[in-house]
N, C-alpha and C positions, 0 to 999 in steps of 0.2 A: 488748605490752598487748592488750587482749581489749576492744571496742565493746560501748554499751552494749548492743545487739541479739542483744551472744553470738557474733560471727561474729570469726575472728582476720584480723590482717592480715599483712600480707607481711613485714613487719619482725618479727610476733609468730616465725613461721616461718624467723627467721633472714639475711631479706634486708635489707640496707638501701639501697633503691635513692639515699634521697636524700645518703646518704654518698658513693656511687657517682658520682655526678653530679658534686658536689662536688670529689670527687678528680679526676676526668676533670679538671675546668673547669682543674684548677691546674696537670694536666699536659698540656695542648693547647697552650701557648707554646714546650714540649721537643719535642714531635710534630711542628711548625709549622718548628722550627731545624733538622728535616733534609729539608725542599725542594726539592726540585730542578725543571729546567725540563718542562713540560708536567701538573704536579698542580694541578690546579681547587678552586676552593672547594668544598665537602663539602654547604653550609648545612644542617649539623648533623642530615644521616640516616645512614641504618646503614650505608654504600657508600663507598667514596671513586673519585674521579673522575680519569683520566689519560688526556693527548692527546699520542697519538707526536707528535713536534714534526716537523711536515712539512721532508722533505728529509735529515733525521735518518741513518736506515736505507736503504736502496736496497732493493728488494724485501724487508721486515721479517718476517723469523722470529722469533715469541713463543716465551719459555721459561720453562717452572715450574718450582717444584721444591715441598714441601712437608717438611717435619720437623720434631721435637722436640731434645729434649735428655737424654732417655731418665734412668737412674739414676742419672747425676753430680748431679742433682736431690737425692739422698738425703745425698752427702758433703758437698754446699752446708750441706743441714739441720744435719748432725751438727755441724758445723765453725764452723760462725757462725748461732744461733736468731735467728730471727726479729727485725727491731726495731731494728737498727744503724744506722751510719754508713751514708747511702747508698753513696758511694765507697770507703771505707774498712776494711779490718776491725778489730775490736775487739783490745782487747791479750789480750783470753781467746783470740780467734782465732787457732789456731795457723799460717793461710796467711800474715801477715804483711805481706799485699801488700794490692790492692784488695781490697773487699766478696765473698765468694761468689756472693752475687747480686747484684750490678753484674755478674761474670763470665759468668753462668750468660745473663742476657741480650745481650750481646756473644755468647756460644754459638749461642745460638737464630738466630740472624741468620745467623753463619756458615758451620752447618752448610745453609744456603739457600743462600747467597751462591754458595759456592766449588761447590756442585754444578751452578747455572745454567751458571759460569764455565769451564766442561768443554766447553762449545761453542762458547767464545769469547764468550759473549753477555756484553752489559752490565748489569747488574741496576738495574732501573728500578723499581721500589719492591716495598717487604717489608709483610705486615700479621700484626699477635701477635696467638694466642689467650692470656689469661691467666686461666685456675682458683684458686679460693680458695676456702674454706668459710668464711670472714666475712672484712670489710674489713679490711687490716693497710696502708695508708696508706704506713707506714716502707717496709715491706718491697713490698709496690708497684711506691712508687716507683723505690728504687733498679735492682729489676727493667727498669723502664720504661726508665731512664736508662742500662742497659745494653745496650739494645734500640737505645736513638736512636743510642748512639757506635757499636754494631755498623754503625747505616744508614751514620752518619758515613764511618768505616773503607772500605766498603764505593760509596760514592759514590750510595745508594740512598733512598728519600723512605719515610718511614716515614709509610703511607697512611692508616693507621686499623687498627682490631684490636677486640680481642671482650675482654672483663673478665666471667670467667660467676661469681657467688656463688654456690657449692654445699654448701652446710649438710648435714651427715651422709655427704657422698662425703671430703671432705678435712676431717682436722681440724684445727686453728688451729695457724700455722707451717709446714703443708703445703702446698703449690702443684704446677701443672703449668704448663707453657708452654710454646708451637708457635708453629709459624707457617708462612708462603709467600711467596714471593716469586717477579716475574714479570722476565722480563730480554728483551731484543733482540739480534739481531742481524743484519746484509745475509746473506741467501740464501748468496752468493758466498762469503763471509768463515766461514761455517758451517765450524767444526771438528768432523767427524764421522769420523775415522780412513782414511780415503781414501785420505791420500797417506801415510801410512806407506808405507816403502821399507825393506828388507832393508841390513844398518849403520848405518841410524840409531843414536842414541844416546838413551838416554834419563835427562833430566838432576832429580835430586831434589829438592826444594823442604823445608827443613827445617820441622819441626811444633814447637810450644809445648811438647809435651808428649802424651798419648797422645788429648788434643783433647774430644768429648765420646763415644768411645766406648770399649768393654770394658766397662765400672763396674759391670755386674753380677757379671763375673769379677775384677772390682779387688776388689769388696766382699768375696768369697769368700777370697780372698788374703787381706787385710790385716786386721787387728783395729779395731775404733776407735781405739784406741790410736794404731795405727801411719796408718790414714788420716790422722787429726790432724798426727802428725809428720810425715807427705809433701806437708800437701793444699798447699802452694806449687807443687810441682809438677804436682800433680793437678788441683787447680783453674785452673791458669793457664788461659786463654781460649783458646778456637781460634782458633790463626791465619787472618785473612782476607787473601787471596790476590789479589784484584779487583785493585789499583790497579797492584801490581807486574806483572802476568799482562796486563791490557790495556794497557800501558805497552810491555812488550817483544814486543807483536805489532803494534805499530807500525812493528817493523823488522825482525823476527825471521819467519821463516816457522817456523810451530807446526804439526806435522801431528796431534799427539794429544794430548790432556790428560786424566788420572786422579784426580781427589779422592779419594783415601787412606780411607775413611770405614770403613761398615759393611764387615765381611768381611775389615779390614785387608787388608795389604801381599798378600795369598795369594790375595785376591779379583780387588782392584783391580787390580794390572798387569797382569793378564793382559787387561782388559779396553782395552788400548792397542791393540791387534791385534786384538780382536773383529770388526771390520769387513774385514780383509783374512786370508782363507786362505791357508795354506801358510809364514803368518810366526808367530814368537812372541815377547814377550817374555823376556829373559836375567836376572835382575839378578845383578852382581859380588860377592861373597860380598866383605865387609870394605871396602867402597868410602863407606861413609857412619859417622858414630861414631851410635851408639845411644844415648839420653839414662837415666842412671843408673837413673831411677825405673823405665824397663822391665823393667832388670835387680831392682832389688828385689823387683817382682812377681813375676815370673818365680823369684824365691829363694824367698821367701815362700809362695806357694802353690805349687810344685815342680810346675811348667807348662813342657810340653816345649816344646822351640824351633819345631815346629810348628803346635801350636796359641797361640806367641806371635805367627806371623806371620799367621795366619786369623785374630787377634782385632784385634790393635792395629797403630795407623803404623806402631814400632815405629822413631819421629824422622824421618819422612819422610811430609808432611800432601799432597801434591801431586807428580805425577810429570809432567813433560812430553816430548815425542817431538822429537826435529827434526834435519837434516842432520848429520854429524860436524863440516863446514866452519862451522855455524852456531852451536854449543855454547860457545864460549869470548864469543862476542860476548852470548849468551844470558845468561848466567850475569855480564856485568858488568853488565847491563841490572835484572837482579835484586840484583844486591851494591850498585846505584845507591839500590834503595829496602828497603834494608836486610833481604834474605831472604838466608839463606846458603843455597848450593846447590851440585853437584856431577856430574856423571856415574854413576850406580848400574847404569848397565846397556846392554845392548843391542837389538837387533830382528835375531832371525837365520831363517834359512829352517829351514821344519821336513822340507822334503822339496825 
């Protein structure tokens, strides 16, 4: 609407803050259920407020990490519009399973979580950025709701986040979403490649699915058509790794840990060694089974086996380092909280 004075208002221009507020208010009791010890009242400014719980840490090293969810953002789109079941997807939905965005938030979180979780640290709360070019309420939500189960999953207090209305950057049904999160851990207990030692083994931590990255290369591969027909597998959510991972370094001695992520399997292991010269990481060619939909991508857009391993997991979201003697006690510590895992490789001397 346009005042009688002629001047437009903020609403005329596509915002509506008091929609916004609104929404917030309904979903600050989902924000509030993932709490954990030392998150302070907020009284309702733009910060949220957290006090290492004294005693907690022994000498406490802070860990960040920062990311998105990059262009699986776009298969969400295609695959379930805007407007759905929160949790659920539609019977037009070809994923069959949860909402794409209930997933796509569970993502956002993850792709935080398990990179703090490389240094052993425990993730002590997450905060989302969430973009929209007007209010979509439905779709929001379910976002939101896949964000707190992420915190959930993840054992992390979801602190507060940012909702920016952007009129003429996105257009309706379109979204971005980010976020951060900040983790802990004792000095001493700091997993930074160290003690890697020459026969180590190093044991792999099965992934969902190719997680939230490639998708630019996935899109180029696959037809809509054929996204549609995969997106169960494409979509599935990134495996978070927090509970199982600080679980089994309560008895486990872990000298290294890799999150699978950007630059896939061709990146990432190699950065297990990063910290000690004159070692490298091996991995055992046929030591892990590869999840089909790799292989369809890999068919589909006639992508050499090299550039499958620089892109994607490639079924292995997580790689850890540790003793030969320690590996079988590892690996039931992980089969306890339902991660399948294996042996994929080695640590050997490069001179």
């Amino acid at each position: 609407m346009i005042e009688r004075n002629g001047a437009r208002t903020y609403r005329d221009a596509g915002v509506n803050i008091a929609a916004a507020d609104g929404w917030l208010a309904r979903m600050r009791p989902l924000i509030r259920s993932t709490g954990r010890p030392g998150v302070l009242p907020d009284k309702g400014q733009f910060a949220g407020l957290f006090r290492l719980p004294a005693g907690r840490w022994k000498s406490p090293v802070l860990v960040a990490s920062t990311d998105g969810v990059g262009t699986k953002l776009k298969v969400a789109q295609l695959v379930e519009p805007a407007g759905r079941h929160p949790e659920r997807a539609s019977r037009s939905g070809a994923s069959r399973g949860i909402n794409p965005h209930y997933a796509i938030g569970i993502d956002a979180v993850a792709m935080n979580v398990n990179d703090v979780l490389v240094f052993g640290a425990e993730p002590l709360f997450f905060l989302d950025y969430l973009a929209v070019g007007a209010m979509q309420p439905a779709l929001m939500s379910t976002l939101v709701k896949g964000v707190a189960e992420g915190c959930r999953q993840s054992g992390c207090a979801l602190l507060g986040g940012e909702t920016a209305e952007m009129p003429g950057v996105y257009r309706r049904g379109e979204y971005d979403i980010a976020g951060f999160c900040v983790a802990a851990v004792s000095h001493e207990r700091l997993i930074d490649g160290s003690k890697v030692r020459a026969g180590d083994v190093i044991v792999g931590l099965a992934s969902s699915g190719p997680h939230a990255n490639g998708f630019s290369l996935i899109r180029k591969a696959l037809s809509a058509a054929e996204l549609k027909r995969h997106s169960q597998a494409l979509l599935a959510p990134t495996r978070i790794y927090v509970r199982p991972v600080l679980d089994a370094l309560k008895s486990v001695p872990i000298h290294a840990i890799a999150h699978v992520t950007g630059g896939g399997m061709a990146r990432r292991i190699p950065s297990l060694t990063a910290s000690r010269k004159g070692l490298a990481a091996r991995l055992i060619s046929g030591s892990w089974p590869v999840p089909e939909i790799f292989r369809i991508i890999q068919r589909a857009g006639r992508i050499s086996a090299e550039e499958m391993m620089r892109t994607f997991n490639m079924g292995i979201g997580m790689a850890l380092v540790c003793a030969p003697s320690d590996s079988r006690r590892l690996q039931q510590r992980l089969s306890r909280s339902g991660i399948p895992s294996g042996i994929i490789g080695t640590i050997e001397r490069t001179r």
